[in-house]
C-alpha positions as CSV (number, residue, x, y, z in Angstrom):
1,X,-105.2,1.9,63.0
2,X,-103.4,2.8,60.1
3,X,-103.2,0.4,56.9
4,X,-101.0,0.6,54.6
5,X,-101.7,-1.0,50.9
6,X,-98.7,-3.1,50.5
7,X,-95.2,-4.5,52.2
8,X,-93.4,-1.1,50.8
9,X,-96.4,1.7,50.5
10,X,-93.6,4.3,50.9
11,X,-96.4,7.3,49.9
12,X,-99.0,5.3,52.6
13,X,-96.7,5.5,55.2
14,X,-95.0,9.0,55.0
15,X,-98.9,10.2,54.2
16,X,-100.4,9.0,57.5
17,X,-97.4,9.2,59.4
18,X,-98.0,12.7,59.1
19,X,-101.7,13.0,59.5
20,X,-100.5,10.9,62.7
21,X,-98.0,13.2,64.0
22,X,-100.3,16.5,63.1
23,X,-103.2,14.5,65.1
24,X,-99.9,14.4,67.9
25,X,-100.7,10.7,67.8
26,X,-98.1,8.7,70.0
27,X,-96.1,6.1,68.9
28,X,-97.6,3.5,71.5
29,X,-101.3,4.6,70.6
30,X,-100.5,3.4,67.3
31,X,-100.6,-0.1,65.2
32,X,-99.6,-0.6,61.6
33,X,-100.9,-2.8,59.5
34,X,-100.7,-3.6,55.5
35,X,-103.7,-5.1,53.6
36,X,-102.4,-8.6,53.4
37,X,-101.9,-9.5,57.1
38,X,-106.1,-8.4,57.9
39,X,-109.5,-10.8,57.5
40,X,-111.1,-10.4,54.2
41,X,-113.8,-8.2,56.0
42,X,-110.8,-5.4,57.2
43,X,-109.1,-5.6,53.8
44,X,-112.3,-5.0,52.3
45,X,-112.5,-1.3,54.3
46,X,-110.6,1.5,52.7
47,X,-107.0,2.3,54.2
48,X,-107.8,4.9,57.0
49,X,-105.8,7.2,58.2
50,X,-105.0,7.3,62.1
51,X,-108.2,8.6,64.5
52,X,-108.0,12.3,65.0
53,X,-107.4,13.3,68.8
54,X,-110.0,16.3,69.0
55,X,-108.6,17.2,72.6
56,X,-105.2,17.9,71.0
57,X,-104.8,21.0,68.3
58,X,-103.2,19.8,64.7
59,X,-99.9,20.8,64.9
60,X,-97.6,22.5,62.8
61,X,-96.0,21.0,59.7
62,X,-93.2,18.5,61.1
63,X,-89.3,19.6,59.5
64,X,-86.9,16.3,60.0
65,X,-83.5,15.8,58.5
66,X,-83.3,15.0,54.9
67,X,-81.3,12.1,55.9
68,X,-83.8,10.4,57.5
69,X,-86.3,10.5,54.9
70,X,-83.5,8.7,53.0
71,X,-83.4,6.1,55.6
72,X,-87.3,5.6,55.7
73,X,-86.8,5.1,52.1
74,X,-84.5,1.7,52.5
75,X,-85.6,0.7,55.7
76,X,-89.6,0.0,54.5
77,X,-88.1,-2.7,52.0
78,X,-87.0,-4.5,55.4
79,X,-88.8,-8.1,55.8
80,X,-89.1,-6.8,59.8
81,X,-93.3,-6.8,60.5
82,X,-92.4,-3.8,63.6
83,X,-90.4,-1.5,60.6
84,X,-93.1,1.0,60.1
85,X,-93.4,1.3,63.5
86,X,-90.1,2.1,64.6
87,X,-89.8,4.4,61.8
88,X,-92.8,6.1,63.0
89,X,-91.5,6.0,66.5
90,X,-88.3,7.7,65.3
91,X,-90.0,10.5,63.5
92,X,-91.8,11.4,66.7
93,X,-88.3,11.2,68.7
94,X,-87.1,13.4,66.6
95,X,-89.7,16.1,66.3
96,X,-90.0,16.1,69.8
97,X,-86.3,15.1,70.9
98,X,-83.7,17.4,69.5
99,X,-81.1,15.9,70.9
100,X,-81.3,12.7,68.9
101,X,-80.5,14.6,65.7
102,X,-76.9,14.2,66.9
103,X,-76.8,10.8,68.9
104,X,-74.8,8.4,66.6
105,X,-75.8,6.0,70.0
106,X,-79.2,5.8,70.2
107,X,-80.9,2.6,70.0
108,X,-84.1,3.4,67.5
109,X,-81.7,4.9,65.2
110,X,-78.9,2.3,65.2
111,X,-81.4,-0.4,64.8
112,X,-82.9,1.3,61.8
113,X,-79.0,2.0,60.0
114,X,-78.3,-1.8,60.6
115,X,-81.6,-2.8,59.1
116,X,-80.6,-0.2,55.9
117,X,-77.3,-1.6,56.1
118,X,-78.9,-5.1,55.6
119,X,-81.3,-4.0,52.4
120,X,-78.1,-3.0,50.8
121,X,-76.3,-5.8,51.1
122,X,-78.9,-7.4,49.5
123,X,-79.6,-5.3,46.8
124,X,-76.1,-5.5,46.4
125,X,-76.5,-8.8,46.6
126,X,-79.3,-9.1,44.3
127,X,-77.0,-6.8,41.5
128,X,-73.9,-9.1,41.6
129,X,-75.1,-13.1,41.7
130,X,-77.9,-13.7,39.4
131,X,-77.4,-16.4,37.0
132,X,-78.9,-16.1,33.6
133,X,-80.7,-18.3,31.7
134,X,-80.9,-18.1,27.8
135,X,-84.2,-19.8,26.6
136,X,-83.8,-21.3,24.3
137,X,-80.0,-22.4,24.7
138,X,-78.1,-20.9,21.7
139,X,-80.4,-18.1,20.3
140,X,-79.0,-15.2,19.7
141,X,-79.2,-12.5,22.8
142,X,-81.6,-10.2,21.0
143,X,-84.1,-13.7,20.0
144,X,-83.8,-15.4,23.6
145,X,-85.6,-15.0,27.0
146,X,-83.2,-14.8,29.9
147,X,-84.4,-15.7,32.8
148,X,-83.3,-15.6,36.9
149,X,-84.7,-17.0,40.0
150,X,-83.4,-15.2,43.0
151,X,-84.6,-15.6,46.9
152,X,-84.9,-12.0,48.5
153,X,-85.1,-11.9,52.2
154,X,-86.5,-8.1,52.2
155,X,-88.8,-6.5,49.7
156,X,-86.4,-5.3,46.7
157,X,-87.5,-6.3,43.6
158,X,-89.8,-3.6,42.8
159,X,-86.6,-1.1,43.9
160,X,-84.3,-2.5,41.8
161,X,-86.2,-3.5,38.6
162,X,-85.2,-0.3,36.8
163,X,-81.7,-1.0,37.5
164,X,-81.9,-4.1,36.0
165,X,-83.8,-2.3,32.8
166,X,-81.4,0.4,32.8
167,X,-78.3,-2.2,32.8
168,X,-79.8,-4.5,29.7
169,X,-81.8,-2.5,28.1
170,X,-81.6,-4.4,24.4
171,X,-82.8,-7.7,26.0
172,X,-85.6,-9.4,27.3
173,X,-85.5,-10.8,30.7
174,X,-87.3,-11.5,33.6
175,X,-86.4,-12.2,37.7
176,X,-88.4,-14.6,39.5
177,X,-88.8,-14.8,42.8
178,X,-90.9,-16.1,45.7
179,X,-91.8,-12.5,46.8
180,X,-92.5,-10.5,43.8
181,X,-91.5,-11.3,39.7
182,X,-90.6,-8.6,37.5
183,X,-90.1,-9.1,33.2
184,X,-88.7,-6.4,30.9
185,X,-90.2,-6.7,27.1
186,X,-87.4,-4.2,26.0
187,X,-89.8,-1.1,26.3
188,X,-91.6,-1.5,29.8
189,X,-91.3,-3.8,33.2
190,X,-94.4,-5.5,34.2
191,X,-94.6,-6.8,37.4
192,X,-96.5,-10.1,38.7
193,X,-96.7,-12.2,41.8
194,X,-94.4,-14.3,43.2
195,X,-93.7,-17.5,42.4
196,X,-94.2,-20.9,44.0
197,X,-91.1,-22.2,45.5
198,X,-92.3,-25.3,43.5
199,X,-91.8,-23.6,40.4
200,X,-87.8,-22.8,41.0
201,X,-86.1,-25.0,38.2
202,X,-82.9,-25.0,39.9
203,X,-79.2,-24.8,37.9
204,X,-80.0,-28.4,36.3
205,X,-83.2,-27.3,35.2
206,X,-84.5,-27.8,31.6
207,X,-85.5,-24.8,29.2
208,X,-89.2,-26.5,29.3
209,X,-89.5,-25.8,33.4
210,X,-87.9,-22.6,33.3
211,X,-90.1,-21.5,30.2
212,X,-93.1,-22.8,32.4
213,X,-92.4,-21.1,35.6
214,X,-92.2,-17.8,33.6
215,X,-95.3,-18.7,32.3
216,X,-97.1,-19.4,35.4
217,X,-96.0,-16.1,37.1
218,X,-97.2,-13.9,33.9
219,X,-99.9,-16.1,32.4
220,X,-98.0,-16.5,29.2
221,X,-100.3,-18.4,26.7
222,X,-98.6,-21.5,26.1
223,X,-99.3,-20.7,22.4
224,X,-96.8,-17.7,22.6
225,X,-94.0,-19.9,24.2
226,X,-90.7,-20.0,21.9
227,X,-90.5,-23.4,20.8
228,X,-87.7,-25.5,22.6
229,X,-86.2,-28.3,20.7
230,X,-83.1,-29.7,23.2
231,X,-82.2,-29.1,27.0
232,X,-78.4,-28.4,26.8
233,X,-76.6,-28.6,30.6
234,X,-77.7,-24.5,32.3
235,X,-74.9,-22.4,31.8
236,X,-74.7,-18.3,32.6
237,X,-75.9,-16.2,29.4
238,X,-72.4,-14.5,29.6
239,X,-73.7,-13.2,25.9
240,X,-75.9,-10.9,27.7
241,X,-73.5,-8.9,29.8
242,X,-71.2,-9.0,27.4
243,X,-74.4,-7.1,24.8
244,X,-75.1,-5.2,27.9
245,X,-72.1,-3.5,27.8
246,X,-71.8,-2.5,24.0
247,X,-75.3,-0.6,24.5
248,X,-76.2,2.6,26.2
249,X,-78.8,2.6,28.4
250,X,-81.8,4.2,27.0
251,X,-84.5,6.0,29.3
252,X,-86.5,3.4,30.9
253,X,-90.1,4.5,31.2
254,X,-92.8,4.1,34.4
255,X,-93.1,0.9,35.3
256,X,-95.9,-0.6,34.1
257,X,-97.8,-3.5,36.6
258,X,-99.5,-6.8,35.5
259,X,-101.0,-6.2,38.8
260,X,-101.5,-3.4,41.4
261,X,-98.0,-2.1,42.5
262,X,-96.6,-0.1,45.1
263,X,-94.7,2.9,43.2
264,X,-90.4,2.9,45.1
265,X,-87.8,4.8,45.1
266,X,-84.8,3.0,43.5
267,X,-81.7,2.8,44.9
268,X,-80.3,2.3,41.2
269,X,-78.0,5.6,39.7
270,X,-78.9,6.4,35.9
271,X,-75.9,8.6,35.2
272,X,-72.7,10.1,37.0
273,X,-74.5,13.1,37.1
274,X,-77.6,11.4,38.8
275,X,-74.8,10.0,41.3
276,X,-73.2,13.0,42.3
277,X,-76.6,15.1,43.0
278,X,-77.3,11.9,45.5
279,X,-74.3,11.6,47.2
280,X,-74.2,15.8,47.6
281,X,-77.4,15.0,49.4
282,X,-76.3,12.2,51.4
283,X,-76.0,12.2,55.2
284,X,-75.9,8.7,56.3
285,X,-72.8,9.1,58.3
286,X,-71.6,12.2,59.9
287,X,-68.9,13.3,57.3
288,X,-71.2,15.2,54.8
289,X,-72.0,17.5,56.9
290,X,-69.3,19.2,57.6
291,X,-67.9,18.8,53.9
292,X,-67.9,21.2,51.7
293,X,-69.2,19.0,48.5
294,X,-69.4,15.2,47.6
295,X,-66.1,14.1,45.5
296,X,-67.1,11.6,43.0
297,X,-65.1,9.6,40.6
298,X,-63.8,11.3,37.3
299,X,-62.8,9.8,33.8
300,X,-64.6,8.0,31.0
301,X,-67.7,5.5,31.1
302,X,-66.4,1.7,29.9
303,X,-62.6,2.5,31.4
304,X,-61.2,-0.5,31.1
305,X,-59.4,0.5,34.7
306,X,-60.6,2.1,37.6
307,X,-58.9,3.3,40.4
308,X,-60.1,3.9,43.6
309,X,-58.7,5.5,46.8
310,X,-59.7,6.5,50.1
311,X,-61.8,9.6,50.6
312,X,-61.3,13.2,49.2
313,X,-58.5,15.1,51.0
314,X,-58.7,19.2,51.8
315,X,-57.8,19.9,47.8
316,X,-60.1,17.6,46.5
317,X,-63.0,18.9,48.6
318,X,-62.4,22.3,47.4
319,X,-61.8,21.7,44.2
320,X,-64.7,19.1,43.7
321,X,-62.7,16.4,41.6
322,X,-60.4,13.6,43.0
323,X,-56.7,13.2,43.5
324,X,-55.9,16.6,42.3
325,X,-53.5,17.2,45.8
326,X,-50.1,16.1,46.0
327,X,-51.4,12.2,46.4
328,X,-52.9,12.8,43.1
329,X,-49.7,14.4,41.2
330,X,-47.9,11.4,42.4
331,X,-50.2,9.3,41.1
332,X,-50.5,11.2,37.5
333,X,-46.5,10.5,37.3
334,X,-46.9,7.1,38.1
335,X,-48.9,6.5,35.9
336,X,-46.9,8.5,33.4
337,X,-44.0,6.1,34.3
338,X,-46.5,3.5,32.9
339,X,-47.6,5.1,29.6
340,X,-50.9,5.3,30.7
341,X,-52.8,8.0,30.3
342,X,-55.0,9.6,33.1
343,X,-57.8,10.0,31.1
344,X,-58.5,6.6,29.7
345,X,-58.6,5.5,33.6
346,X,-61.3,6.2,35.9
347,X,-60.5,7.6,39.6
348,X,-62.4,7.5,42.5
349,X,-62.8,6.9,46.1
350,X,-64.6,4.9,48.3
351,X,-66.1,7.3,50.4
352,X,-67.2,10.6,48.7
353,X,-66.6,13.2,51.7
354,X,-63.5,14.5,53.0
355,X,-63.3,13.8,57.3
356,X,-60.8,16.3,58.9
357,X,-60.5,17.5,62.4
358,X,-59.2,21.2,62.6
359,X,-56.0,22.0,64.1
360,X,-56.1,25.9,64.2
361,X,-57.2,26.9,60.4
362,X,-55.6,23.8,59.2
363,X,-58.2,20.7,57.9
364,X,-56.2,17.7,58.5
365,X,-57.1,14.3,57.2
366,X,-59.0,11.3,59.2
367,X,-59.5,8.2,58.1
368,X,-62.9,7.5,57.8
369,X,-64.5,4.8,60.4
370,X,-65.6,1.3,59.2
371,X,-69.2,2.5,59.7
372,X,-68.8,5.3,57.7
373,X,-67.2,3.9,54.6
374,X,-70.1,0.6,55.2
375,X,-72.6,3.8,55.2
376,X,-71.1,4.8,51.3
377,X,-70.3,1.3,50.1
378,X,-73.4,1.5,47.7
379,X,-72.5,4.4,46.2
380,X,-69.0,3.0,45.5
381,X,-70.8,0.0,43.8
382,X,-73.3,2.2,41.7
383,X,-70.5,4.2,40.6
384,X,-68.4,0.7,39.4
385,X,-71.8,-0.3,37.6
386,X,-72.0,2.6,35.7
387,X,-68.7,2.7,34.9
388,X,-68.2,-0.7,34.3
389,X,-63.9,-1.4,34.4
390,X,-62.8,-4.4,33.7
391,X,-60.7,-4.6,36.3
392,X,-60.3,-2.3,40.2
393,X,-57.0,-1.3,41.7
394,X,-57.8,-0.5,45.3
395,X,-55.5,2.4,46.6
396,X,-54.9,1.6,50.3
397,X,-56.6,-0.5,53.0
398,X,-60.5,1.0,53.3
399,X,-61.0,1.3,49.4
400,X,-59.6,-2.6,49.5
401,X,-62.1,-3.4,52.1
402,X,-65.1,-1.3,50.4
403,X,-63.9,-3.3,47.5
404,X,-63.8,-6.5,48.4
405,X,-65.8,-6.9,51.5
406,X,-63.0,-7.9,54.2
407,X,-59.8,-6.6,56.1
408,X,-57.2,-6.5,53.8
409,X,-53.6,-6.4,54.9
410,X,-52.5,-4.2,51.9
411,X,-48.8,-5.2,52.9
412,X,-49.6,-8.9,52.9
413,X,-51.4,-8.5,49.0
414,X,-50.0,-5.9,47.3
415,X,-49.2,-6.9,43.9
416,X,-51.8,-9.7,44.1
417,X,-55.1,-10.5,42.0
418,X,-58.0,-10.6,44.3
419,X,-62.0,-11.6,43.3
420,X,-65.0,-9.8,44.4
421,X,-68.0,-11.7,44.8
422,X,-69.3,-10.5,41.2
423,X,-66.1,-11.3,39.6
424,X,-64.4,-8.7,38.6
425,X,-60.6,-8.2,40.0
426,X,-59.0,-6.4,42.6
427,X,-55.1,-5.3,42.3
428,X,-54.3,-3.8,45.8
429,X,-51.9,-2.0,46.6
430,X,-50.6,1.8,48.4
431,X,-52.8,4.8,48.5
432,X,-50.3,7.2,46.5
433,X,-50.4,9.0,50.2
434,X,-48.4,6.9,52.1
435,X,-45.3,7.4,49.6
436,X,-45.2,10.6,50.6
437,X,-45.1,9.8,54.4
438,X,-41.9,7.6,53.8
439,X,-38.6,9.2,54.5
440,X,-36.8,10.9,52.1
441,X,-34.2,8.4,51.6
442,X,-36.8,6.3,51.1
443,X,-39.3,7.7,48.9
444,X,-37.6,6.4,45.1
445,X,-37.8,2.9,46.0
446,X,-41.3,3.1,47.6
447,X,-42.6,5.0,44.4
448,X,-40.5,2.4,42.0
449,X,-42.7,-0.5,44.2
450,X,-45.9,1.7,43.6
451,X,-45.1,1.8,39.8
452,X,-44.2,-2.3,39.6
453,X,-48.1,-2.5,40.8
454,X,-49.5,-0.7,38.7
455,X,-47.5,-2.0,35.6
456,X,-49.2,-5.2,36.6
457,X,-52.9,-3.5,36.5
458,X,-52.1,-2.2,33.1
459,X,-52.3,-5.8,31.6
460,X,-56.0,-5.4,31.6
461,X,-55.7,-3.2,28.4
């Protein structure tokens, strides 16, 4: 029986799984189990690898798609008890079924996307809604503690803390949680237990009880607490976004624990160029592997607009930078039209890989699936926090519904405002593409529309 050390040993599991599948231990012959969930007696035991099966000869090192090690990655911050073995269980199906490499269908695999699917969506989650306290009310960012209670679901705090260090690097914050509780001093994250759902404050909670939970998860001495003199109503610390965004992030060292903790791999990007090498990697969906490259965005860091499309068509995947085809000289002269320049914008797309079907020696362009833009939503969303607009123009119907998390009837809102759930704006309106699919006669009028939209973005400078 293997045992893992903790609800995301990542290093346990792919270590054992291996000693497992060299041993050409089955999947039904084995049970998982982490150090938490055995008696005191069991826990006591060092983790063991799986039991060696002397009548079988160790086979040879196991080669499985890089993909998939991507997907164990994600899928071991699941809450599911049965994750580690269905990820074991798929490792074995697919060292010793070839076929499944390429079945989009099967039922192992399509449980484990929708269970990735679902730690994104919190992580996502997790990025976009906390609420920040300032303790004490009114000190200046660089002087005050900002605190945040979140409830995870799955195991992601650990995963995401560097995010969070990388995006306020200046300040001093901690997230609790019932789970896990992570606190940034400015130089190093230290990482405590969860908290007592007790201890949650709530939004009408004083300074004192949000000072005191804090202090209960990281065993603060009450002589080092910052002396509190009022309890003002809870507001958002919108001061430390706002400081967040004047600084650079600096290089966020190894986390450091306030008790043993597993080591993760973060789903958080430090740079465009850390982006670009992950999404050139990236095979969660079909479409990079027949691509030549990844497209990412282009323009500057802090563009105060950024404008996303669809996917990369045939020029862009050769070329490796976004809208440089005809879609993309249209939209250069609208935005001429506009006086704005192209690069004080940021361009984009919502999924990074160009899908084409061949017709002779001719790649011709197909829209991407709903699952396969889902598969590069979080991409998309690391790119927009390092980038940081102030405001999103979404360029057709899928970068509209990457964007904003619904069906969008572009013909219905174009022109119009929308929200995402983290607040920024949305201005929807045509991908620059389907002007140039209008007839002749019609094309002036259609790009004079396209123009009146994107007047209306320009109001965020």
């Amino acid at each position: 029986m293997p045992i893992l050390s903790g609800d995301t040993d990542l290093a346990g599991f792919r270590r054992q799984a291996r000693e497992l599948l060299a041993h050409q231990v089955p999947p039904e012959d084995v049970q998982w189990e982490t150090v938490h969930t055995l008696t005191d007696d069991l826990a006591a035991e060092p983790a063991d690898a799986a039991e060696p099966r002397p009548d079988l000869p160790r086979a040879a090192a196991a080669i499985v798609p890089a993909s998939f090690m991507r997907l164990v990655e994600i899928v071991v911050l699941h809450q599911d008890p049965q994750r580690f073995a269905l990820l074991y269980r798929l490792l074995w199906r697919l060292v010793h079924e070839p076929g499944l490499r390429g079945n989009a269908l099967d039922a192992d695999m399509l449980q484990a996307q929708q269970m990735a699917q679902s730690v994104r969506r919190e992580m996502h989650k997790m990025k976009t809604t906390l609420r920040w306290r300032a303790v004490p009310a009114g000190a200046p960012p660089e002087e005050a503690l900002h605190l945040a209670w979140f409830e995870p679901t799955h195991h992601i705090v650990e995963a995401l803390a560097p995010w969070f260090a990388r995006r306020y690097p200046t300040l001093r914050w901690a997230i609790l949680t019932s789970q896990r509780s992570v606190y940034w001093d400015g130089q190093r994250l230290l990482f405590g237990p969860g908290a007592q759902p007790g201890d949650d404050p709530g939004p009408q909670g004083s300074d004192e009880r949000w000072l005191a939970a804090w202090q209960r998860v990281f065993r603060q001495p009450a002589g080092n607490a910052t002396a509190i003199d009022g309890a003002p109503a809870p507001e958002r610390s919108d001061t430390m976004a706002a400081r967040s965004a004047a600084t650079s992030a600096s290089p966020i060292p190894r986390p450091v624990a306030a008790e043993p903790a597993d080591t993760l791999a973060s789903d958080g990007i430090a740079s465009l160029d850390e982006l670009k090498a992950a999404t050139q990697r990236c095979r969660e969906c079909p479409i990079g592997e027949h691509a030549t490259q990844s497209v990412n965005g282009e323009g500057r860091l802090h563009a105060p607009l950024m404008l996303v499309g669809e996917q990369p068509g045939n020029q862009e995947d050769l070329q490796g930078h976004p809208f440089v085809g005809p879609a993309g000289r249209l939209l250069d002269r609208a935005l001429e039209t506009i006086g704005l320049a192209r690069d004080i914008v940021f361009v984009s797309n919502a999924v990074k890989h160009f899908k084409f079907e061949l017709r002779g020696k001719r790649r011709i362009h197909k829209t991407p699936s709903q699952r396969e833009a889902a598969a590069c939503r979080h991409w998309l969303e690391d790119e927009i926090a390092l980038v940081r607009p102030k405001a999103l123009v979404a360029l057709g119907a899928t970068a509209a519904r990457s964007l904003l998390g619904r069906s969008v009837s572009v013909t219905a809102e174009r022109g119009q405002w929308l929200e995402r759930a983290d607040g920024l704006k949305v201005l929807v309106t045509l991908h620059p593409s389907a002007l140039l699919r209008l007839l002749p006669e019609d094309r002036e009028a259609g790009f004079q529309a396209f123009v009146a939209d994107l007047r209306k973005a320009k109001t965020v400078l």
